[in-house]
Jmol script that loads the backbone (N, CA, C; Angstrom):
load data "model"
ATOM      1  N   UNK A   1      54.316 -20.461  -0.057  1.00  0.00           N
ATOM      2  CA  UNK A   1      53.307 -20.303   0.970  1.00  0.00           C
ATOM      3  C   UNK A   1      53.379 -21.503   1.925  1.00  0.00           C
ATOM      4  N   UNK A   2      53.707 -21.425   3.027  1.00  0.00           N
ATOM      5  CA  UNK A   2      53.496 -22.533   4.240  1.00  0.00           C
ATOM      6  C   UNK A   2      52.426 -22.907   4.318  1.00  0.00           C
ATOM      7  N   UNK A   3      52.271 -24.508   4.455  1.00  0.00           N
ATOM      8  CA  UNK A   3      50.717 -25.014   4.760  1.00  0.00           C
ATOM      9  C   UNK A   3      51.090 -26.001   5.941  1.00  0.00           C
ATOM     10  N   UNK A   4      49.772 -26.113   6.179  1.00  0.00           N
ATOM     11  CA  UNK A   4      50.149 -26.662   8.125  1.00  0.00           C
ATOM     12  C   UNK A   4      49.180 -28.157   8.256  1.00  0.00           C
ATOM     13  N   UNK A   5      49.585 -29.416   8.610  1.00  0.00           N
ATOM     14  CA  UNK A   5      49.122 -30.395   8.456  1.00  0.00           C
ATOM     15  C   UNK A   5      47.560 -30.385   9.281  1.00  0.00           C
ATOM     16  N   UNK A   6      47.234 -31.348   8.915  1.00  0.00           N
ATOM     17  CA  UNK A   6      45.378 -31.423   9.459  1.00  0.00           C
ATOM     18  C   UNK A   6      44.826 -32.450   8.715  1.00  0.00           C
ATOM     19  N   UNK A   7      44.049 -33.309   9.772  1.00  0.00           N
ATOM     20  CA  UNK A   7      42.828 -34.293   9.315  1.00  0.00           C
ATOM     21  C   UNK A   7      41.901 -33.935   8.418  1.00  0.00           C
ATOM     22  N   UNK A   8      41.265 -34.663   7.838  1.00  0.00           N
ATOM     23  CA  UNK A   8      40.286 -34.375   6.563  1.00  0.00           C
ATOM     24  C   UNK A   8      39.008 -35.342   7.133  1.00  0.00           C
ATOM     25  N   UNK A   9      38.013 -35.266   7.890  1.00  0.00           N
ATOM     26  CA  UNK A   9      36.746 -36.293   8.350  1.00  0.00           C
ATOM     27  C   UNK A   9      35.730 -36.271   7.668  1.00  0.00           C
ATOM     28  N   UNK A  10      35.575 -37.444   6.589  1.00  0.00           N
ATOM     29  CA  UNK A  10      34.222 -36.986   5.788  1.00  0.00           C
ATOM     30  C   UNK A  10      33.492 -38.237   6.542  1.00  0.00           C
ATOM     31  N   UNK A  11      32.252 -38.172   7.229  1.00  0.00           N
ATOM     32  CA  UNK A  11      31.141 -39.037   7.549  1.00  0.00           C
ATOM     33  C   UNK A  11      29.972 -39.184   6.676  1.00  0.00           C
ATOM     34  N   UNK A  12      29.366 -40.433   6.394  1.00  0.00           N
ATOM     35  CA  UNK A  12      28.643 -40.305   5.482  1.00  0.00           C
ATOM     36  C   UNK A  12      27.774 -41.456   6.507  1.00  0.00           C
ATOM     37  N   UNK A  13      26.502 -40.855   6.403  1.00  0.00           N
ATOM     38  CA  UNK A  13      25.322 -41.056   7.216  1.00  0.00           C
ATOM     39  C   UNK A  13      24.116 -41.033   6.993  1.00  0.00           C
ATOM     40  N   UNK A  14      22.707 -41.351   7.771  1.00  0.00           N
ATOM     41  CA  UNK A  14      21.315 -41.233   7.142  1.00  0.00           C
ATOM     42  C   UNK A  14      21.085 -39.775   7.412  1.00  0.00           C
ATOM     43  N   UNK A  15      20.546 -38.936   6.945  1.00  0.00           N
ATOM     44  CA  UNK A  15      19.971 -37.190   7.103  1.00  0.00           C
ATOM     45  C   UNK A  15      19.320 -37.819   8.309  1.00  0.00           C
ATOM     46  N   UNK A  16      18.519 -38.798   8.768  1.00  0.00           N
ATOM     47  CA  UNK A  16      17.897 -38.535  10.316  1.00  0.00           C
ATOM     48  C   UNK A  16      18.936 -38.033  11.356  1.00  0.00           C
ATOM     49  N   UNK A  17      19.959 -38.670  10.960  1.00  0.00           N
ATOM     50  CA  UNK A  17      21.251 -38.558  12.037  1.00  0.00           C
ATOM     51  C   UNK A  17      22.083 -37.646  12.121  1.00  0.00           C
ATOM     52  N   UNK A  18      21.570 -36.602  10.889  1.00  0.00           N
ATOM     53  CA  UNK A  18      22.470 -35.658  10.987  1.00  0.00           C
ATOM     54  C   UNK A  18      22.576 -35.246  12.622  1.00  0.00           C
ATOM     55  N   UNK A  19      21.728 -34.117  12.620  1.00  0.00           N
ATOM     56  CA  UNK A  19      22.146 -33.472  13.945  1.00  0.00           C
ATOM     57  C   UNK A  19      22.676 -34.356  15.427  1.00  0.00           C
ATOM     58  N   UNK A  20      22.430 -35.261  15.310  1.00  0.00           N
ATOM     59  CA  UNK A  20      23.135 -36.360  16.554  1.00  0.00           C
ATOM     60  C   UNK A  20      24.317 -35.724  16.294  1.00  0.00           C
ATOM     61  N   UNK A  21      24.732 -36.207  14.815  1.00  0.00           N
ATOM     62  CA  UNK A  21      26.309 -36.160  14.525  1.00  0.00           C
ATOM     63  C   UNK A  21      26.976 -35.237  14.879  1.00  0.00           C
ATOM     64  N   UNK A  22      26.183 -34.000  14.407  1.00  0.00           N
ATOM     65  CA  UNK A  22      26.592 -32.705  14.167  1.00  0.00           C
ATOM     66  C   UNK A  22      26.979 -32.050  15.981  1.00  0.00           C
ATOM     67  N   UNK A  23      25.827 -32.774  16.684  1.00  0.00           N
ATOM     68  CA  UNK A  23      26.049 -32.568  18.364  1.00  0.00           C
ATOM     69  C   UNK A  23      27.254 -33.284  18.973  1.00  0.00           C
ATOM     70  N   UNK A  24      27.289 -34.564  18.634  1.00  0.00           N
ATOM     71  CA  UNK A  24      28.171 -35.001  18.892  1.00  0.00           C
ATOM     72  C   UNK A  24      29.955 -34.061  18.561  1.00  0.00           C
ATOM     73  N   UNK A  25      30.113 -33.679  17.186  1.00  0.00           N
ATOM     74  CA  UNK A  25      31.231 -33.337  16.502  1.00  0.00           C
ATOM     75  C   UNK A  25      31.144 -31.938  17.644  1.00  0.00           C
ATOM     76  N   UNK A  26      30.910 -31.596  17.898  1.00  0.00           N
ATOM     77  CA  UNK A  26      30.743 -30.127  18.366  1.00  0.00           C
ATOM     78  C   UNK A  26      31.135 -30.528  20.355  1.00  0.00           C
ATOM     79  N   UNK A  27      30.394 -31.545  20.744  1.00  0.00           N
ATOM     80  CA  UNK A  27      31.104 -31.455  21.909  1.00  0.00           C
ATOM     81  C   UNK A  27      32.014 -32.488  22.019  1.00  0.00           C
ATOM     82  N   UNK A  28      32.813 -32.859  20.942  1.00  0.00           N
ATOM     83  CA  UNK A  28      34.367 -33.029  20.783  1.00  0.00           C
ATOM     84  C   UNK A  28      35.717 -31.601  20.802  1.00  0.00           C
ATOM     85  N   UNK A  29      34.694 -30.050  20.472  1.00  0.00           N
ATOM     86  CA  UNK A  29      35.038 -29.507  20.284  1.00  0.00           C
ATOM     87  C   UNK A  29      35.363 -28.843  18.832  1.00  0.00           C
ATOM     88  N   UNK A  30      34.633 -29.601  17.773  1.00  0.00           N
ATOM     89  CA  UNK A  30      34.750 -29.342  16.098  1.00  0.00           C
ATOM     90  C   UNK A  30      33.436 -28.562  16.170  1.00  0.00           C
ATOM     91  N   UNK A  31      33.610 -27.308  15.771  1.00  0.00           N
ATOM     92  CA  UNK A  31      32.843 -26.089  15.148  1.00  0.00           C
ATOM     93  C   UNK A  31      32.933 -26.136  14.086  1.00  0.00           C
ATOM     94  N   UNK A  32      33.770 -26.670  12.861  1.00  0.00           N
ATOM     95  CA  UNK A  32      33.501 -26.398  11.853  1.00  0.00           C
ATOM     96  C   UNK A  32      33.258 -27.290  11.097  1.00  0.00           C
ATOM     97  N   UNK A  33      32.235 -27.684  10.012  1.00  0.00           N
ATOM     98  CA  UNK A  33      32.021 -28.294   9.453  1.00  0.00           C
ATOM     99  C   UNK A  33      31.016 -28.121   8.317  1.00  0.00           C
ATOM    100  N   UNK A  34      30.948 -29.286   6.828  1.00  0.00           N
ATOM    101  CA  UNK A  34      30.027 -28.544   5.919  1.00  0.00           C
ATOM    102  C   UNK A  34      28.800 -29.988   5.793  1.00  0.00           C
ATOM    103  N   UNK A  35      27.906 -29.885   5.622  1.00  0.00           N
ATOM    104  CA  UNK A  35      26.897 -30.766   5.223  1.00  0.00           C
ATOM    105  C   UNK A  35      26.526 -30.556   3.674  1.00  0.00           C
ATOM    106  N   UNK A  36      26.489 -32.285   3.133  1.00  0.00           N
ATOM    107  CA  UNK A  36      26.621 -32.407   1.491  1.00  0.00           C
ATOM    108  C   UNK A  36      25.240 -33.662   1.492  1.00  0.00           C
ATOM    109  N   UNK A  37      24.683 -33.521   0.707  1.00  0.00           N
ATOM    110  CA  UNK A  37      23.804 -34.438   0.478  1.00  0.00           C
ATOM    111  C   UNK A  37      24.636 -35.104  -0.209  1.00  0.00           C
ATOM    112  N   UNK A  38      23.993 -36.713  -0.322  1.00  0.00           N
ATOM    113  CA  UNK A  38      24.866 -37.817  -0.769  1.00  0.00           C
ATOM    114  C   UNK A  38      23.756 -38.405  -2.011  1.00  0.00           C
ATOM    115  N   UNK A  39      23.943 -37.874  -3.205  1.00  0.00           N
ATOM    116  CA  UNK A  39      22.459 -38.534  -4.008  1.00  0.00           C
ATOM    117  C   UNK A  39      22.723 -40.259  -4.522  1.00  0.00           C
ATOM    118  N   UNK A  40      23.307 -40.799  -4.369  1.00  0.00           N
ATOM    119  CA  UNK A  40      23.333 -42.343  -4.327  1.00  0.00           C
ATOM    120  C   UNK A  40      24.845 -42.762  -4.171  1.00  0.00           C
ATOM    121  N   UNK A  41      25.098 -44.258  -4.151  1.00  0.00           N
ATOM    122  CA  UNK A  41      26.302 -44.913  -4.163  1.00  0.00           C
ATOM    123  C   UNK A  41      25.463 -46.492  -4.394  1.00  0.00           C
ATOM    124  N   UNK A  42      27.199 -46.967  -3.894  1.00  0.00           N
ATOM    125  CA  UNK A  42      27.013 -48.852  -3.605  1.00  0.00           C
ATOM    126  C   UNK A  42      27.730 -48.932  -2.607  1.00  0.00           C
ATOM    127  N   UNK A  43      27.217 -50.082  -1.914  1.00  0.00           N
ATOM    128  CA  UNK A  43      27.674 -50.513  -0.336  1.00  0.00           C
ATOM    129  C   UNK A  43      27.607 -51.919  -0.685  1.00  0.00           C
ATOM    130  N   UNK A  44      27.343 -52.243   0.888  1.00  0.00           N
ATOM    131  CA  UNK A  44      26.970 -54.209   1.442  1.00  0.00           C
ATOM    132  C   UNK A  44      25.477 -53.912   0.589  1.00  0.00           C
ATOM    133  N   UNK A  45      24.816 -53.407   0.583  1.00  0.00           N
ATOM    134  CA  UNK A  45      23.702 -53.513   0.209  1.00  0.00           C
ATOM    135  C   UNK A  45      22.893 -53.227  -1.432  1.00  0.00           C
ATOM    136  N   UNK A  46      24.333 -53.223  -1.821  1.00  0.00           N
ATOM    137  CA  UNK A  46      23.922 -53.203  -3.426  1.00  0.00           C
ATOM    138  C   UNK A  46      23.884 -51.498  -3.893  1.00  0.00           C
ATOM    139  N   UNK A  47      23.699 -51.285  -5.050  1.00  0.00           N
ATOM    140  CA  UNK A  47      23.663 -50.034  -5.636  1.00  0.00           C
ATOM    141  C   UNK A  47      22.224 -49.261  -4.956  1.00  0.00           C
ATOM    142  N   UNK A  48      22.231 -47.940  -4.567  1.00  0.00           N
ATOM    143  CA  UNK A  48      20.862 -47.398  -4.019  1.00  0.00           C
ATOM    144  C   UNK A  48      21.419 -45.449  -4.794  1.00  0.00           C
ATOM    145  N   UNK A  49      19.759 -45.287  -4.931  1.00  0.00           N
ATOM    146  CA  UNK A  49      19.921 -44.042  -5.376  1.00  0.00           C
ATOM    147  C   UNK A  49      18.782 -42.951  -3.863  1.00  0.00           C
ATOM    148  N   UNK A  50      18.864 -41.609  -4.409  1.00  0.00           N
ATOM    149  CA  UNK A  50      18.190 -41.043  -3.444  1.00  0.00           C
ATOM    150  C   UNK A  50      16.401 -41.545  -3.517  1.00  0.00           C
ATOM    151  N   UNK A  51      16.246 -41.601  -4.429  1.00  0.00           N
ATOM    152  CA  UNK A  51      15.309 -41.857  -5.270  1.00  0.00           C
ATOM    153  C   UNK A  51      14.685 -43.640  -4.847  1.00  0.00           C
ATOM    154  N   UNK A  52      15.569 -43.971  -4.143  1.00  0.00           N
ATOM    155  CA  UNK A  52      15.376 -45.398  -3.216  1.00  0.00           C
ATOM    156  C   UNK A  52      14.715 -44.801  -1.821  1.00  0.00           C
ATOM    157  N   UNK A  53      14.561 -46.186  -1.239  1.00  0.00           N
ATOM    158  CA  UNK A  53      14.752 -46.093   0.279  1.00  0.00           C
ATOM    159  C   UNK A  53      15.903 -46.468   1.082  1.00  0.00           C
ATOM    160  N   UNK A  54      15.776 -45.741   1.581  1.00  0.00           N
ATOM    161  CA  UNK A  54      17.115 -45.862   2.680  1.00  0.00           C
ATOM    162  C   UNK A  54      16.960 -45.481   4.119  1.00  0.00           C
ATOM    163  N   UNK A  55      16.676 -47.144   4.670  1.00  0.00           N
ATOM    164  CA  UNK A  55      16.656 -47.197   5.559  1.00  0.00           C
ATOM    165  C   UNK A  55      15.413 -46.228   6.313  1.00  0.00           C
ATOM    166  N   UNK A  56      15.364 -45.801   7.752  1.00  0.00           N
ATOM    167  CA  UNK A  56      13.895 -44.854   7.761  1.00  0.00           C
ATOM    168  C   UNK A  56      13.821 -43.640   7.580  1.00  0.00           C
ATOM    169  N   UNK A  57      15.299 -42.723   6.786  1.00  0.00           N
ATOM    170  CA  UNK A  57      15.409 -41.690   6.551  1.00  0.00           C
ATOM    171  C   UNK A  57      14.874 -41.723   5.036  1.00  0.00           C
ATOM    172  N   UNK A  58      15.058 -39.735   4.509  1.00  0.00           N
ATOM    173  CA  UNK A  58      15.145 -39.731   3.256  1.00  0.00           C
ATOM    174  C   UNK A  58      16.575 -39.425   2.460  1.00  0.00           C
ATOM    175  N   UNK A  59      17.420 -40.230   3.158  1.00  0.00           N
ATOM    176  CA  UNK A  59      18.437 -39.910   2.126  1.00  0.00           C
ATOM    177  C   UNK A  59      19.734 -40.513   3.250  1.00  0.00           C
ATOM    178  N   UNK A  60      20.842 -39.873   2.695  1.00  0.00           N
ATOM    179  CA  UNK A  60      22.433 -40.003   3.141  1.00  0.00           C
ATOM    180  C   UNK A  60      22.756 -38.092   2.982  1.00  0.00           C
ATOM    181  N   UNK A  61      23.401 -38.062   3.797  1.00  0.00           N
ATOM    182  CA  UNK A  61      24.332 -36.934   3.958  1.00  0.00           C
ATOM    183  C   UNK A  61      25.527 -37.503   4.354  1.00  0.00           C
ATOM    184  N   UNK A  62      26.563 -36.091   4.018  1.00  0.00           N
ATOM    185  CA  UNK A  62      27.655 -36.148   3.867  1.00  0.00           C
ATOM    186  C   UNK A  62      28.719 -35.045   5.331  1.00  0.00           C
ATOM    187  N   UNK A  63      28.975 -35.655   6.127  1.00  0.00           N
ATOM    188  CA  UNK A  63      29.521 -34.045   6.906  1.00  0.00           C
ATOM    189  C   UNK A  63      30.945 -34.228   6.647  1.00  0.00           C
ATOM    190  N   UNK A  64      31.775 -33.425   6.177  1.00  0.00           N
ATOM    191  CA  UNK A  64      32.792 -33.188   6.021  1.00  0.00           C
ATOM    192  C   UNK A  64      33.322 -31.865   7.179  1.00  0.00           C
ATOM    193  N   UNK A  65      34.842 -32.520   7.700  1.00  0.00           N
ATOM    194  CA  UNK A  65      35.071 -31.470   8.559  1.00  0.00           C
ATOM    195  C   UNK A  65      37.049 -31.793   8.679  1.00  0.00           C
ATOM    196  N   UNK A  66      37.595 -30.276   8.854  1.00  0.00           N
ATOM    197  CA  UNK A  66      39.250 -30.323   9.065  1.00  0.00           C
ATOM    198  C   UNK A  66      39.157 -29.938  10.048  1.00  0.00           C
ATOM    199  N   UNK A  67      40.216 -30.460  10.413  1.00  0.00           N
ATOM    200  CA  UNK A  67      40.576 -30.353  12.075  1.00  0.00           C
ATOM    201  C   UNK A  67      41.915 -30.761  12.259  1.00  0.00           C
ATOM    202  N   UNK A  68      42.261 -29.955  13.527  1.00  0.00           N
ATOM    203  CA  UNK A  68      44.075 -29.761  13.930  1.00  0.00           C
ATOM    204  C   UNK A  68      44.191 -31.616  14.135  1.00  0.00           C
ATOM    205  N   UNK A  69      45.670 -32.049  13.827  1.00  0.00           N
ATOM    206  CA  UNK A  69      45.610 -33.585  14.421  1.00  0.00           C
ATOM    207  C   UNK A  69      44.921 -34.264  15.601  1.00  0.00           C
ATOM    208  N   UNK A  70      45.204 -33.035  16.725  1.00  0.00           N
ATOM    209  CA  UNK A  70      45.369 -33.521  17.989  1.00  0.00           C
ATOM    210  C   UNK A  70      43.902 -33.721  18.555  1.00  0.00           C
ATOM    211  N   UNK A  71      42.850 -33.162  17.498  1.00  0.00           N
ATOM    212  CA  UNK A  71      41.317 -33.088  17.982  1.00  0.00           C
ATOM    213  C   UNK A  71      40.593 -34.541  17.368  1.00  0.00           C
ATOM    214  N   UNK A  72      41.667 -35.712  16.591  1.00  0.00           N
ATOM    215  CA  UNK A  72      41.045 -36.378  16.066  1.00  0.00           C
ATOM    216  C   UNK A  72      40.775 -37.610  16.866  1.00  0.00           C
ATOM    217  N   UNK A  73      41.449 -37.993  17.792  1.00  0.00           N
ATOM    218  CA  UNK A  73      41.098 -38.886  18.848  1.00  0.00           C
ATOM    219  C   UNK A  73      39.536 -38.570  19.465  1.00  0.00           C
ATOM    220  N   UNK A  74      39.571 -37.168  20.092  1.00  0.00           N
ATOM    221  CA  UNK A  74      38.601 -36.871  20.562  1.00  0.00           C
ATOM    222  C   UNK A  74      37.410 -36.995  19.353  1.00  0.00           C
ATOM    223  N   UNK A  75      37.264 -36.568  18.488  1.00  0.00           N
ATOM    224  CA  UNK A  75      36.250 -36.543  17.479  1.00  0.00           C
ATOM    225  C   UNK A  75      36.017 -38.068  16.876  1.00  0.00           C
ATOM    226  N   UNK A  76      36.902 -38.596  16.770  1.00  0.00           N
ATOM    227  CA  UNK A  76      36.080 -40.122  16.837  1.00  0.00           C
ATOM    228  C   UNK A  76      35.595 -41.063  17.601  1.00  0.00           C
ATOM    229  N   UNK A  77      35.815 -40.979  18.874  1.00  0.00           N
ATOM    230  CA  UNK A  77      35.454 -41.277  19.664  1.00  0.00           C
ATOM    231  C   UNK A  77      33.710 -41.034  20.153  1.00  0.00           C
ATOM    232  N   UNK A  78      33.585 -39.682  19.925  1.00  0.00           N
ATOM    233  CA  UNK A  78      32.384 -39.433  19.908  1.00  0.00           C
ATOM    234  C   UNK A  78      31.191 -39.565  18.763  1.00  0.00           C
ATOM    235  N   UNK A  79      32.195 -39.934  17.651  1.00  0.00           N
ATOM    236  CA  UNK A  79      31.141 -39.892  15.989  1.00  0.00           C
ATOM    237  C   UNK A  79      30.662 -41.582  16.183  1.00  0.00           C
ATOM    238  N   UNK A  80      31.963 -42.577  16.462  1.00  0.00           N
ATOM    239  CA  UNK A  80      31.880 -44.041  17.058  1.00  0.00           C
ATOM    240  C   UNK A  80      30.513 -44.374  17.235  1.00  0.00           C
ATOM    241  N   UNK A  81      30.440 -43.203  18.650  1.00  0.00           N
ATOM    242  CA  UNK A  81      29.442 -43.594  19.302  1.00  0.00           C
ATOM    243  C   UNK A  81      27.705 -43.255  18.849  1.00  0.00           C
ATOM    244  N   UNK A  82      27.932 -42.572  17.507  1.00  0.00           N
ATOM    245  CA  UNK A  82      26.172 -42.083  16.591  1.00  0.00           C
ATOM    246  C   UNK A  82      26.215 -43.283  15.665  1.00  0.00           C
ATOM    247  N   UNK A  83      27.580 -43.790  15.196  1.00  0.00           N
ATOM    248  CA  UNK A  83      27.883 -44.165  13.674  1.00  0.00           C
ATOM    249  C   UNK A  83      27.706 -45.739  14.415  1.00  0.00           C
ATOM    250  N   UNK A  84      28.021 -46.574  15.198  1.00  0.00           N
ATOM    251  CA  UNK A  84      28.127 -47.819  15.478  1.00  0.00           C
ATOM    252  C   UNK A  84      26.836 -48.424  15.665  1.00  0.00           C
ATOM    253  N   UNK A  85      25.805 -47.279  15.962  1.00  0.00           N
ATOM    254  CA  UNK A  85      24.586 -48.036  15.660  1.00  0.00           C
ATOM    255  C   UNK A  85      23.597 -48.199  14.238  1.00  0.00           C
ATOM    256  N   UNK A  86      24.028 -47.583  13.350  1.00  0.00           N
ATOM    257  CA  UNK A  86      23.476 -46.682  12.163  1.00  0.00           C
ATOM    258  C   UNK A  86      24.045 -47.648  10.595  1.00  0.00           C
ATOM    259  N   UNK A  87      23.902 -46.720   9.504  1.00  0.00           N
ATOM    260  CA  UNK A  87      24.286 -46.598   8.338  1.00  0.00           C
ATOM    261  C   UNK A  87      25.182 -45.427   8.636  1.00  0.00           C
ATOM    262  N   UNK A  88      26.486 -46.037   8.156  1.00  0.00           N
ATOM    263  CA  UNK A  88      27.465 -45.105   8.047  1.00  0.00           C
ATOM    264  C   UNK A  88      29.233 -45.404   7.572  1.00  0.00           C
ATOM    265  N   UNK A  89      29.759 -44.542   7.139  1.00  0.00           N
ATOM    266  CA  UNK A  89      31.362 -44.614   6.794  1.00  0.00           C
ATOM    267  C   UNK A  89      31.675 -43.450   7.772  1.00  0.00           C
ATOM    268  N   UNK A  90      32.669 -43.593   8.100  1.00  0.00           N
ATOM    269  CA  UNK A  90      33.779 -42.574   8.485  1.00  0.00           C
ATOM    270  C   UNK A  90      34.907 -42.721   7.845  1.00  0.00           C
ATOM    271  N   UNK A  91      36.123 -41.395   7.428  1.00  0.00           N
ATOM    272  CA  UNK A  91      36.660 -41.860   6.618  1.00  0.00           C
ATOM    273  C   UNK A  91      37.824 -40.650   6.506  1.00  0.00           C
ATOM    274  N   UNK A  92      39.250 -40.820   7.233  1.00  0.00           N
ATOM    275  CA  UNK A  92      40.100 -39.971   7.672  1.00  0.00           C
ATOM    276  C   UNK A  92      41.063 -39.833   7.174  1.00  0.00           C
ATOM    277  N   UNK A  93      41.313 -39.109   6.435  1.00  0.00           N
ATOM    278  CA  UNK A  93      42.728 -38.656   5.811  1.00  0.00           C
ATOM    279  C   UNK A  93      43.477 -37.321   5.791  1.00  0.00           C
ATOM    280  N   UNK A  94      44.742 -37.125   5.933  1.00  0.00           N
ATOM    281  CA  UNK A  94      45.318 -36.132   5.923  1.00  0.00           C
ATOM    282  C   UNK A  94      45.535 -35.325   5.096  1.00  0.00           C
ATOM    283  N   UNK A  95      45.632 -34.356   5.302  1.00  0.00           N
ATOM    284  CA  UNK A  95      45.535 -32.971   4.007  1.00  0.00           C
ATOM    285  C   UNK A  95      46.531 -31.883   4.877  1.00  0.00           C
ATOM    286  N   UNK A  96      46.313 -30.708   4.036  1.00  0.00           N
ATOM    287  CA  UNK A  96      46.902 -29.746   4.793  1.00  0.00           C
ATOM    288  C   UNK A  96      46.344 -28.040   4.550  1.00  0.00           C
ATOM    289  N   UNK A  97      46.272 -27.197   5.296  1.00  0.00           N
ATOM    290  CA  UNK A  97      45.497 -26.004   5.194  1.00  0.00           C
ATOM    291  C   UNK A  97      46.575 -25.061   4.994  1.00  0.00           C
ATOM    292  N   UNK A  98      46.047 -23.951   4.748  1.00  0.00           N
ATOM    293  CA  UNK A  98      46.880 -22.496   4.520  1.00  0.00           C
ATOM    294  C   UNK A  98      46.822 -21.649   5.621  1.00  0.00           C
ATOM    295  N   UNK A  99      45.215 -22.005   6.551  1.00  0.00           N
ATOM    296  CA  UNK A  99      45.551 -21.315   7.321  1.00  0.00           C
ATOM    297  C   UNK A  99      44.765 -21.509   8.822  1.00  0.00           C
ATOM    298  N   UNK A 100      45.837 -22.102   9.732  1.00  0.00           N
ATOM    299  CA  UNK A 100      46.242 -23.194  10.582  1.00  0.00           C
ATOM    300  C   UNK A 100      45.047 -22.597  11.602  1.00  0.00           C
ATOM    301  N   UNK A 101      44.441 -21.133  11.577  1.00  0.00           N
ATOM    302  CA  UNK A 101      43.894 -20.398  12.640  1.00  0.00           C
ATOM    303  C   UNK A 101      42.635 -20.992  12.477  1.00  0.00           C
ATOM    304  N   UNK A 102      42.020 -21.116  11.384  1.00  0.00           N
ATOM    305  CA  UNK A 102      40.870 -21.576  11.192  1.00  0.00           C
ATOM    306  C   UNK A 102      40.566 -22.764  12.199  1.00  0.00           C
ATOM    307  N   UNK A 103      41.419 -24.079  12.263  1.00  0.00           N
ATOM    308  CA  UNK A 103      41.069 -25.238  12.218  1.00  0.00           C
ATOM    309  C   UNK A 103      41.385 -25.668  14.193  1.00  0.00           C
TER     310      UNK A 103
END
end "model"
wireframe off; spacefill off
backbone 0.3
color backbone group
């Protein structure tokens, strides 16, 4: 079975920010994408659970999204610009799909 190369963008962010993000990713031109709640980790700021505070939201989400190579310039450029003021990772790696129409 042929598989066809593609970015892998998981952002991890406060739930206030979702939809910024989600606006932003979209007029980069990324329609597709999934939202994951994030129920704790560790950062700069020590171990935190959901069950903490964080920051003036209630939580971290997760947006995960694939996309053709050539859309990834454009799509960070615009996430940059939600994520540089905030709590956040971005975090890009390559993968590959089955089926290239989707993405």
């Amino acid at each position: 079975m042929q598989t066809h190369k593609a970015k892998r963008v998981a952002i991890i962010i406060e739930s206030v920010m979702q939809s910024r993000l989600t606006d932003a990713m979209q007029e980069a031109g990324v329609t597709g994408y999934t939202i994951l709640p994030v129920l704790g980790g560790s950062g700069d700021s020590g171990v935190w659970s959901r069950e903490g505070q964080i920051g003036r939201g209630s939580g971290m989400v997760q947006v995960v999204s694939v996309i053709r190579p050539e859309r990834l310039d454009a799509l960070l450029e615009n996430v940059f610009s939600v994520v540089e003021r905030h709590i956040g990772v971005v975090a890009v790696s390559d993968c590959e799909v089955l089926r290239a129409e989707r993405f």
